[in-house]
C-alpha positions as CSV (number, residue, x, y, z in Angstrom):
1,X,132.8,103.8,92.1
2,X,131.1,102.0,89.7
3,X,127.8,101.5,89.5
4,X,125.0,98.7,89.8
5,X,121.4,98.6,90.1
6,X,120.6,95.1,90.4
7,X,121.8,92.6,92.6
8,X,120.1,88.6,93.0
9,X,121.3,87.1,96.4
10,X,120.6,83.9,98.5
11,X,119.8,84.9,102.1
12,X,119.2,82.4,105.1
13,X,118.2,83.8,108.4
14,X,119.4,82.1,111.6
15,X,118.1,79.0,113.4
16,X,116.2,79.3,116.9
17,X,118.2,77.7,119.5
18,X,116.8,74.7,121.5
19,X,114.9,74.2,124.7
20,X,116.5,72.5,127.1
21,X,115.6,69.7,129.3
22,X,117.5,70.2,132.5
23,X,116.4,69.3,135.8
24,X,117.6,70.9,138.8
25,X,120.2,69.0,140.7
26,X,121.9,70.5,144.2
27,X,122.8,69.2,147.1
28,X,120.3,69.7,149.2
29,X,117.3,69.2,146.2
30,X,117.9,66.1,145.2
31,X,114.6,65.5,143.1
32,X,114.4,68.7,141.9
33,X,112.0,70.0,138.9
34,X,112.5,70.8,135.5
35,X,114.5,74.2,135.0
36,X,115.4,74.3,131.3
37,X,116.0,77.9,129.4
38,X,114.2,78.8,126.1
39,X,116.8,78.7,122.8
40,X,117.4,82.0,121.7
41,X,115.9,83.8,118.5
42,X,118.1,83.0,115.2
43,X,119.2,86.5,114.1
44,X,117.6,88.4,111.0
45,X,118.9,89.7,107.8
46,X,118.0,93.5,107.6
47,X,118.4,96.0,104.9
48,X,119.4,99.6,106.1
49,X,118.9,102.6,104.1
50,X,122.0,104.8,103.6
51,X,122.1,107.8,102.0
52,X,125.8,108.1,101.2
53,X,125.6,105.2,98.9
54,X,124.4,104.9,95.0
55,X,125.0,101.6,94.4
56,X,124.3,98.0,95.6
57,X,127.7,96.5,93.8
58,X,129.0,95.3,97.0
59,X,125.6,93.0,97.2
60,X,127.1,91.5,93.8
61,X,129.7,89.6,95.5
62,X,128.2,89.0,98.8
63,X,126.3,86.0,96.8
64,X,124.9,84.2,100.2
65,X,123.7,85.8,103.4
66,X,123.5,83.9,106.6
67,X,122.8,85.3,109.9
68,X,123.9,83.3,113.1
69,X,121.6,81.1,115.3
70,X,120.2,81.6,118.4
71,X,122.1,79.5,121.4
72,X,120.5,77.1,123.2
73,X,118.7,76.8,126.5
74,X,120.3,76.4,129.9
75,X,119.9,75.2,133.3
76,X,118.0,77.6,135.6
77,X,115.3,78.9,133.0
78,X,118.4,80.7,131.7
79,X,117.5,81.8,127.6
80,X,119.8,81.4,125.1
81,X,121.3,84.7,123.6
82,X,119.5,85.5,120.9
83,X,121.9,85.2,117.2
84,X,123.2,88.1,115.4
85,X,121.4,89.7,112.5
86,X,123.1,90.4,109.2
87,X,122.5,94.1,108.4
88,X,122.9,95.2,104.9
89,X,123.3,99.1,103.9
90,X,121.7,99.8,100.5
91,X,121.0,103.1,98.8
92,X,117.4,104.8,99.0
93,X,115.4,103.3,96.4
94,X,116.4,100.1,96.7
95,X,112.9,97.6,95.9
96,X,113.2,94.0,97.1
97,X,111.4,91.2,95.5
98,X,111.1,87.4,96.3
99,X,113.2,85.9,93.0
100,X,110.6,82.9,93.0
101,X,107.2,84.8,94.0
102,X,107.9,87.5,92.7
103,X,105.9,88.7,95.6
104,X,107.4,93.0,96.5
105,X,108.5,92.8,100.1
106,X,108.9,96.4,100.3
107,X,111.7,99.3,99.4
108,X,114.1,101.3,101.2
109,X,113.3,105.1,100.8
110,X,115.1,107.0,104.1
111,X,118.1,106.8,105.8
112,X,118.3,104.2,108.8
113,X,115.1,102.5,107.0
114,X,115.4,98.9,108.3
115,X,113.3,96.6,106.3
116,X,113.5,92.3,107.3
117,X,113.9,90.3,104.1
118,X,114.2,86.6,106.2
119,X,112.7,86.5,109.7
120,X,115.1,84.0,112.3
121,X,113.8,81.5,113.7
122,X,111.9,81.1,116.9
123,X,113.8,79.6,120.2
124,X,112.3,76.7,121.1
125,X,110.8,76.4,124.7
126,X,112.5,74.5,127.8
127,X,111.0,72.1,129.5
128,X,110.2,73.8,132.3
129,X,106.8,75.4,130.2
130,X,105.6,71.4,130.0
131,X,105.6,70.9,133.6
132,X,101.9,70.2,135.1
133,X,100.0,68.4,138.1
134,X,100.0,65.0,136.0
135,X,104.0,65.4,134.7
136,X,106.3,66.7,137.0
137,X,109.3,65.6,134.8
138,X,108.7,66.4,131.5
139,X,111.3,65.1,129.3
140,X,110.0,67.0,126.8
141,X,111.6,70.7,125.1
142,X,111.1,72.6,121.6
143,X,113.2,72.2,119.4
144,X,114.5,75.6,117.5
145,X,112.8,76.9,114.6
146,X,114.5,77.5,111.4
147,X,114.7,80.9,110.1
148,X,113.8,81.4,106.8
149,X,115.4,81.3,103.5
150,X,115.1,82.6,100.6
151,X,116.1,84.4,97.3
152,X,116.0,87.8,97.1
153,X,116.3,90.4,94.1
154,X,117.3,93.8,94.9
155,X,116.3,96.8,92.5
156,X,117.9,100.1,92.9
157,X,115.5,102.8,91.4
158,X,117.4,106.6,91.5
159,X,115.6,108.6,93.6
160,X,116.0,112.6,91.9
161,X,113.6,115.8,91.5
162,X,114.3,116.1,87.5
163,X,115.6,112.6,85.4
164,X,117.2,113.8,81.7
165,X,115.2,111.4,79.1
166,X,116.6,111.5,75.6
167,X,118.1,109.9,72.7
168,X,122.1,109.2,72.7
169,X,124.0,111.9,72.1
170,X,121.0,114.4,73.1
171,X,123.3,116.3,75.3
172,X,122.6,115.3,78.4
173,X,125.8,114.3,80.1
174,X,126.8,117.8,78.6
175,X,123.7,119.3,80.5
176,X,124.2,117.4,83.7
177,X,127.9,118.9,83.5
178,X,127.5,122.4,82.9
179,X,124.1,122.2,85.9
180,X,126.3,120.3,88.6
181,X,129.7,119.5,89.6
182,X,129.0,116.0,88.1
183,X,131.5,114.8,86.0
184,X,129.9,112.2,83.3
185,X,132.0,110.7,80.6
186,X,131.2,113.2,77.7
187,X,131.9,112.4,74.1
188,X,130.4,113.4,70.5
189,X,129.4,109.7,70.0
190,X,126.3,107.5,71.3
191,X,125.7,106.0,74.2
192,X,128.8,107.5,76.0
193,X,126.7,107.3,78.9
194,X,126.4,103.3,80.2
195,X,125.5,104.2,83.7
196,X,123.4,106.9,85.5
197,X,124.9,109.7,86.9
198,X,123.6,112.0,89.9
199,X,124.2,115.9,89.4
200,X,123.3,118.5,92.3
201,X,122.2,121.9,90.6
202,X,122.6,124.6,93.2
203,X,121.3,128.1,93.1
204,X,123.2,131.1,93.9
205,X,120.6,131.6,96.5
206,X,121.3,128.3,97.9
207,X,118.2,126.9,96.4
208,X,119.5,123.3,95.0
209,X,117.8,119.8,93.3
210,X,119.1,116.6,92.1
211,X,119.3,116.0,88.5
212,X,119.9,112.2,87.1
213,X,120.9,111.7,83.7
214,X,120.1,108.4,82.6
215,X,121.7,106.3,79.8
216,X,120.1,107.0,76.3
217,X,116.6,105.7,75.4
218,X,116.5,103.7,72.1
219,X,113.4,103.1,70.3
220,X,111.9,100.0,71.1
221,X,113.9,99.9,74.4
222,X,110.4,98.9,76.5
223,X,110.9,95.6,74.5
224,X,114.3,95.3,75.5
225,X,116.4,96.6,72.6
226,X,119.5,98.4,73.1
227,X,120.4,99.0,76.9
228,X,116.7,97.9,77.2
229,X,114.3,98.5,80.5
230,X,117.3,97.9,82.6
231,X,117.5,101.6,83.4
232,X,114.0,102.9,82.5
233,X,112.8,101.8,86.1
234,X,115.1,104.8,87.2
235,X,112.7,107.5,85.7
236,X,110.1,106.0,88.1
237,X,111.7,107.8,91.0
238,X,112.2,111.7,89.2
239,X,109.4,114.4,89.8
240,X,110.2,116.5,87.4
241,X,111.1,114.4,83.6
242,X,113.5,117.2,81.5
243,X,113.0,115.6,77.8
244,X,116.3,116.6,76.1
245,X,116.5,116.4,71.6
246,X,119.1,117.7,69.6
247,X,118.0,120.7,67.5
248,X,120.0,119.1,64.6
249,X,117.3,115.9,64.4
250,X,113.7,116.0,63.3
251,X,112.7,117.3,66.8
252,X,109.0,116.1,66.8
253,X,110.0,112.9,65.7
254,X,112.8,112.3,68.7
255,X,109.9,113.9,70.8
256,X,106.9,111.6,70.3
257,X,109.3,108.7,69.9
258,X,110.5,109.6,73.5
259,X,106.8,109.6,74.5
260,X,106.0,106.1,73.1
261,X,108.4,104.5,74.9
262,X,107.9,106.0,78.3
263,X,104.2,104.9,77.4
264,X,104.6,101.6,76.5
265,X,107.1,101.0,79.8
266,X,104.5,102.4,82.1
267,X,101.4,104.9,81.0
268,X,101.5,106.6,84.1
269,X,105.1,107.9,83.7
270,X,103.5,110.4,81.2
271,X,101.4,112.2,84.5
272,X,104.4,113.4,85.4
273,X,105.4,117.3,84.7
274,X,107.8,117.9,81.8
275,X,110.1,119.9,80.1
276,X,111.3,119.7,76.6
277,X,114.8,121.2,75.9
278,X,116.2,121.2,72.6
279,X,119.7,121.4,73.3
280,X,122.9,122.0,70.8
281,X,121.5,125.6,69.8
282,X,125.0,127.2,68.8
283,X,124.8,125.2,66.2
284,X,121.8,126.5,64.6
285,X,122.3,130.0,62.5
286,X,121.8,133.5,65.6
287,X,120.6,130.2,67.6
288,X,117.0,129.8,65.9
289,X,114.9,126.8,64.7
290,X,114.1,127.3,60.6
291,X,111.1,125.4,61.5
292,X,107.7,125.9,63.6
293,X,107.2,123.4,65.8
294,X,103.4,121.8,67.3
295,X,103.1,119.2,69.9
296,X,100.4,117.3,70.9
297,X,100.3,118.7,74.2
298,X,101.6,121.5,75.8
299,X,104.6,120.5,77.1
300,X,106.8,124.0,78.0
301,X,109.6,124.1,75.1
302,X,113.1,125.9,76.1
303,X,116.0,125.8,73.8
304,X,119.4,125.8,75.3
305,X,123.3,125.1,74.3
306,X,125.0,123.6,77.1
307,X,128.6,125.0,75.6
308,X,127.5,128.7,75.6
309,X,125.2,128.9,78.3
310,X,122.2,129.8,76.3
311,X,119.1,129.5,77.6
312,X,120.5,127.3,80.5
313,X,119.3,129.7,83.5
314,X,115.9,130.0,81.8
315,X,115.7,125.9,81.9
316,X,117.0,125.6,85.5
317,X,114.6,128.2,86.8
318,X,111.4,126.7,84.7
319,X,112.8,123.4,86.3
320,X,112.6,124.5,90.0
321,X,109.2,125.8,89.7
322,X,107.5,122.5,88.2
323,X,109.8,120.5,91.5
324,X,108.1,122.9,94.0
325,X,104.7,122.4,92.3
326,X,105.1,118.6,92.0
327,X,105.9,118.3,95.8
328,X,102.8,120.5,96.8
329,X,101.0,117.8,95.3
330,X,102.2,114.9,96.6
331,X,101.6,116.5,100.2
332,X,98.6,117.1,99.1
C-alpha cells in the first residue's frame, strides 16, 4: 500500500429539509388547522478512527465530500428523515485543520473516534409551530438550513513508542528490519527510504513496541530542504526518539546536527527520552570507536551492527525501559 500523510479535501455537509405548510383536509374537517412536519437534519461528514489503516491515500482521490439532505416536512406533523452522513475512516493520528483558518478542529487518536468536520444543516420547522390565538392559518414554514461547507486539510502524524531519527543511510531501515518483521526498501545509497515505515519489535516474552523509521533528516530540513518538514511532524507522535549515526561519520557532528534540527522544527521535541545508537560497528576494527566521544548531555550511547547482531538486544532492552518510564509519566 502506499503511503500518504497529507490529504486537502472540499467537504459540504447536507442541507436541512423544509417545513411544510399543510393544512389538514378530511372529510369530515373541512377547515382544518395547520399540520405541517419539520424538514429533517441534513446529514454530517464524520471522520472515524481505524486502527487497521496507515494511510489517508484514499482521501486523495475522494477530492469533494457531500453528505445528503434532510427530506422535507409532511402532512400530519410528520418529520422529514433526517439525510445520511458521510463517514470517513482515517488512521489514528490523523489532525484536521480548516485550509482557510487554519483554525485545528481536532485529531483522531482511538479506534471508532468520531470527530464532525461540517455540521448538516438544521430542518426547518412546519407550520404547525406558527399557529397562535391571532393566526390560525399560518402560511408560514422554515425553510431548511444549509449545512456547512468547507475545506479541510488532513494530517496524518505516526503514532509509535520509539521513531528512528538519522541521517540517510544511518541504518535505520536496516535496524527496523532486523527489530521487526517490517520489510523497508534497504539499499547502501541515500534516502532509500521515501516513506515511513511501521516495525513491531516483539520480545520473546511477549513484551512488544512499535518502532517507526522515518525518512532521512537533512540538514536544514526544518527550512524545507531535502524531503523537508513534510515528515518531521511524524516524530511528534514517538515516546521514545532512537537517534541512529553511522560509526563511519564524524559521530558528534551527525549527533548535534540531528539536535539542531529537531530544535529548530519544535524545541520541545528535545524533552523527549533518547537513545543514541551508532550503528554499522562490523565495520570498525574488534567493533571499537578509535575515538573518545563527549556529548553535551547525557544521552545513553549503545553501539550496534544491524548485520551481526551486535549490541542489538542491549538497544532493544535499553529501549523498552525508557517506553515504560515515558508512559508512567504521562499517566502521571
Amino acid at each position: 500500500m502506499r503511503f500518504a500523510d497529507y490529504a486537502k479535501i472540499y467537504v459540504t455537509a447536507g442541507q436541512g429539509g423544509d417545513g411544510s405548510r399543510h393544512f389538514r383536509r378530511e372529510k369530515y374537517v373541512p377547515k382544518g388547522g395547520p399540520d405541517g412536519g419539520d424538514g429533517g437534519n441534513g446529514g454530517d461528514v464524520i471522520l472515524i478512527g481505524n486502527e487497521q489503516l496507515n494511510t489517508i491515500l484514499d482521501l486523495r482521490y475522494r477530492k469533494y465530500i457531500k453528505a445528503k439532505p434532510g427530506e422535507h416536512g409532511s402532512k400530519q406533523r410528520r418529520t422529514g428523515a433526517d439525510g445520511e452522513s458521510q463517514k470517513l475512516e482515517v488512521p489514528l493520528g490523523t489532525v484536521v485543520f480548516d485550509a482557510e483558518s487554519k483554525e485545528r478542529l481536532g485529531e483522531i487518536t482511538d479506534h471508532e473516534q468520531e470527530l464532525v468536520i461540517a455540521k448538516g444543516g438544521k430542518g426547518g420547522l412546519g407550520n404547525w409551530h406558527f399557529k397562535s390565538s391571532t393566526n390560525q392559518t399560518p402560511q408560514h414554514a422554515q425553510e431548511g438550513k444549509p449545512g456547512e461547507e468547507r475545506v479541510v486539510e488532513l494530517e496524518l502524524k505516526l503514532i509509535a513508542d520509539v521513531g528512528l531519527v538519522g541521517f540517510p543511510n544511518a541504518g535505520k531501515s536496516t535496524l527496523l528490519s532486523a527489530l521487526s518483521h517490517a520489510k523497508p526498501k534497504i539499499a547502501d545509497y541515500p534516502f532509500t527510504t521515501l516513506e515511513p515505515n511501521l516495525g513491531v519489535v516483539k520480545f520473546e516474552d511477549y513484551r512488544s513496541f512499535v518502532m517507526a523509521d522515518i525518512p532521512g533528516i537533512i540538514e536544514e530540513a526544518h527550512e524545507g530542504k531535502g524531503l523537508g518538514i513534510q515528515f518531521l511532524r511524524h516524530i511528534e507522535r514517538n515516546n521514545v526518539l532512537l537517534f541512529m549515526v553511522s560509526a563511519m561519520t564524524d559521530i558528534e557532528y551527525e549527533y548535534n546536527a540531528l539536535l539542531n534540527e529537531l530544535r529548530s522544527y519544535r524545541k520541545d521535541l528535545l524533552d523527549k527520552p533518547r537513545v543514541l545508537a551508532i550503528t554499522k560497528m562490523d565495520l570498525k576494527q574488534g567493533f571499537e570507536l578509535e575515538e573518545e566521544l563527549h556529548f553535551d548531555d547525557e544521552i545513553p550511547v549503545i553501539t550496534i551492527s544491524s548485520a551481526t547482531g551486535h549490541g542489538v538486544d542491549e538497544l532493544r532492552e535499553k529501549l523498552w525501559e525508557l517506553i515504560q518510564h515515558a508512559k508512567e509519566e504521562q499517566e502521571t
